[in-house]
N, C-alpha and C positions, 0 to 999 in steps of 0.2 A: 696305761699309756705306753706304746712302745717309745721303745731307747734303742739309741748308735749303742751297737755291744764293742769298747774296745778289750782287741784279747792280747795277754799280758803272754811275755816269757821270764822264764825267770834264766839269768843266767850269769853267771859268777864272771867277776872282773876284780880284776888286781886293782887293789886302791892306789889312786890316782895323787901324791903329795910331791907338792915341793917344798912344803916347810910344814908346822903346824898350820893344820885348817886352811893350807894355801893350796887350790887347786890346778892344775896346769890345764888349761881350755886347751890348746892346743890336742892334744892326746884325748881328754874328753870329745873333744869333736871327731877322732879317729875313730875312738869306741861306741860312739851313737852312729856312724857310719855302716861300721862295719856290722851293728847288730843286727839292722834295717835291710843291709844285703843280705845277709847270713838268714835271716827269716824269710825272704826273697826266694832263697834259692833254694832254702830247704822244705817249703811248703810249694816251690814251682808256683808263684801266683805272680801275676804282669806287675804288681804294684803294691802301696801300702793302704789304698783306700777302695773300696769292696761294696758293691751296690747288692742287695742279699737278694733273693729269688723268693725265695720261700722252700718248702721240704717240698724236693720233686726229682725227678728221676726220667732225661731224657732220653729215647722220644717219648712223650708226654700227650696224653689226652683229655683235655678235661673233662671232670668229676662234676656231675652237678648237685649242689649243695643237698642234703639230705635229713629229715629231722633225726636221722640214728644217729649223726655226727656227735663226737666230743664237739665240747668247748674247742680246746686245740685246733681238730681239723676244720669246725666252721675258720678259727681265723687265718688258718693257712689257705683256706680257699679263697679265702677275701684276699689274701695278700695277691696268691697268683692271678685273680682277677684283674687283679693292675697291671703285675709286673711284667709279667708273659707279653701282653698286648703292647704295653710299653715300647720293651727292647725288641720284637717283631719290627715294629713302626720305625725303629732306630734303622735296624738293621740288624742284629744279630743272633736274630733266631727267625725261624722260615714259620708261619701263618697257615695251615692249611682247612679250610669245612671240613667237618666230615658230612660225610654222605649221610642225606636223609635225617637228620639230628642238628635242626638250628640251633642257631648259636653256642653251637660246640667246636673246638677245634683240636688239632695236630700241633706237637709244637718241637722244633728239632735246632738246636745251636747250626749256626752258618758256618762258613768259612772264618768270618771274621769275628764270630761268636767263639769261635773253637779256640781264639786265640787269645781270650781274654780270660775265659771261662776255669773259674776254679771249684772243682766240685771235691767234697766230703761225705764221710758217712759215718754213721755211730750206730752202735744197737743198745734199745733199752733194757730192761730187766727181763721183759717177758720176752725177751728174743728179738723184736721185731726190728727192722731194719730202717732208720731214717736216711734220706738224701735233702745235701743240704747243696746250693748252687749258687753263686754270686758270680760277676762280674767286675774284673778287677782293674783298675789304673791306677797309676802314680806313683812311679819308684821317686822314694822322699832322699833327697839332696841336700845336707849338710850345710848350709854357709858359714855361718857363726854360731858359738855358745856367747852368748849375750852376759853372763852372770852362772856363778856356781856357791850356793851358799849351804850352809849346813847346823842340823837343830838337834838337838837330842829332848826325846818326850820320857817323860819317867811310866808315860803306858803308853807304849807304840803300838802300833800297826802287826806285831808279831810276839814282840816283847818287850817287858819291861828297861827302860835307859835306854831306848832305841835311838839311835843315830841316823840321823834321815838328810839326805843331800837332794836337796831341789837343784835343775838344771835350766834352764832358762836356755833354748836354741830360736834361730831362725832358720827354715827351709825353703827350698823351693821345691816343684813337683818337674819329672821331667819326661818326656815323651806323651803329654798329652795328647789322644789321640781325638783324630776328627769327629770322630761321632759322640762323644763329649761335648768338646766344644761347639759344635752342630746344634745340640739338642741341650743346651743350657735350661731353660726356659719348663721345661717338660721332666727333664732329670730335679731339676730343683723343688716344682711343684709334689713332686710324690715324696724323696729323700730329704727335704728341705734346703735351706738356702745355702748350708756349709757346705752340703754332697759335693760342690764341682770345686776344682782345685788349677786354677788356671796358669798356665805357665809365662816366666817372667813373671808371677808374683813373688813374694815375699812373705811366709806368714809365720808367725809365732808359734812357739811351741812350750810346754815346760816338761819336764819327765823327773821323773823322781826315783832316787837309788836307796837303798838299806844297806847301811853297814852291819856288817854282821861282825859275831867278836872273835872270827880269824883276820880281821881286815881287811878281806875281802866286799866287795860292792853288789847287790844286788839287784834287779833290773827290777822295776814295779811300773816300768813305761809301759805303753801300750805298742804292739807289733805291726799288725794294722787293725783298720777301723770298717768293722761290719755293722756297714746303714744301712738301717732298717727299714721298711715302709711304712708312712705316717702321714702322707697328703692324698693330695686325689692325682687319680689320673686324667693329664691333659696331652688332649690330643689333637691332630692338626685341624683339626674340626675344629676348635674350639680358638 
């Protein structure tokens, strides 16, 4: 069953005290701000919430599925089978036949593709090269920390008498763009119901810190959130 992958940073913050176990929200809400930028601008992606492509590498031709296929690539095929057709339909990737080869196509980021589009790469052991491509919105906006509480596990998360600080926020998302909100209905069907992040809401959040035993705080939040495909694709036909 695929899963939303959230990808964590880890990054050191000066503990946050105004008394014993007394936390100051005020400054917590600075430091969840700023991490949310800082992750923004240093991976260059439009937001904090990430619609995943599948392993691809534009411009792009589709592959027709193969009994040689790994496991793997059958289901990255399956995934680009949606997603590609998808976000074409939206608008931000160009459609094209190829010649002479139905139901095969060309597939190249638009203008307004280009502008959301956050692309990555890894290489595995034997050398080979993956490309990974999502489509990104929603730089997340800070309103309130709601609650800051904190527990120590005599077997944590890392280590033993770990000190763990739950964060309790509310956000809002901001510059939701049109073809989001446009395409509600179709983005939701394939990424599920959470995928759209409407603006003027309000939504919940909790994030969770490690104290480690310099005193320092350590992030275990998520940076943003790579959803993944896991409905069907709906389309205007439909």
């Amino acid at each position: 069953m695929k899963k939303n992958i959230q990808l964590t940073t880890a990054i050191f913050v000066t503990i946050l005290l105004l008394g014993c176990d007394i936390y100051n929200k005020d400054e917590f809400k600075k430091l969840i701000q700023n991490s949310y930028d800082r992750v923004q601008a240093k991976a260059k992606i439009k937001g904090n919430f990430c619609y995943y492509l599948g392993s691809v590498k534009f411009p792009y031709t589709d592959i027709p599925p193969s009994k040689e296929d790994s496991q793997w690539e059958g289901w990255n095929k399956e995934d680009l089978a949606k997603t590609l057709p998808l976000f074409a339909e939206i608008g931000l990737l160009t459609r094209q036949p190829v010649d002479s080869k139905e139901g095969l196509y060309h597939y190249d980021p638009t203008e307004l593709g280009q502008e959301y589009l956050y692309s990555s790469y890894k290489k595995s052991g034997s050398g080979r090269t993956y490309y990974d491509n999502s489509f990104c919105y929603g730089p997340i906006k800070v309103i309130k920390v709601r609650d800051v509480s904190q527990k120590t596990y005599e077997h944590g998360r890392h280590s033993n008498n770990e000190t763990q600080i739950t964060v309790k926020i509310n956000y809002q998302v901001v510059n939701t763009p049109e073809w989001i909100i446009n395409n509600q209905d179709k983005l939701k069907a394939l990424y599920g119901a959470s995928s759209v992040r409407l603006p003027d809401v309000t939504y919940p959040q909790t994030l969770l810190y490690i104290q480690g035993k310099d005193g320092k705080l350590y992030e275990e939040s998520w940076s943003y959130l790579l959803m993944k495909p896991s409905g069907k694709l709906l389309t205007d036909k439909e």
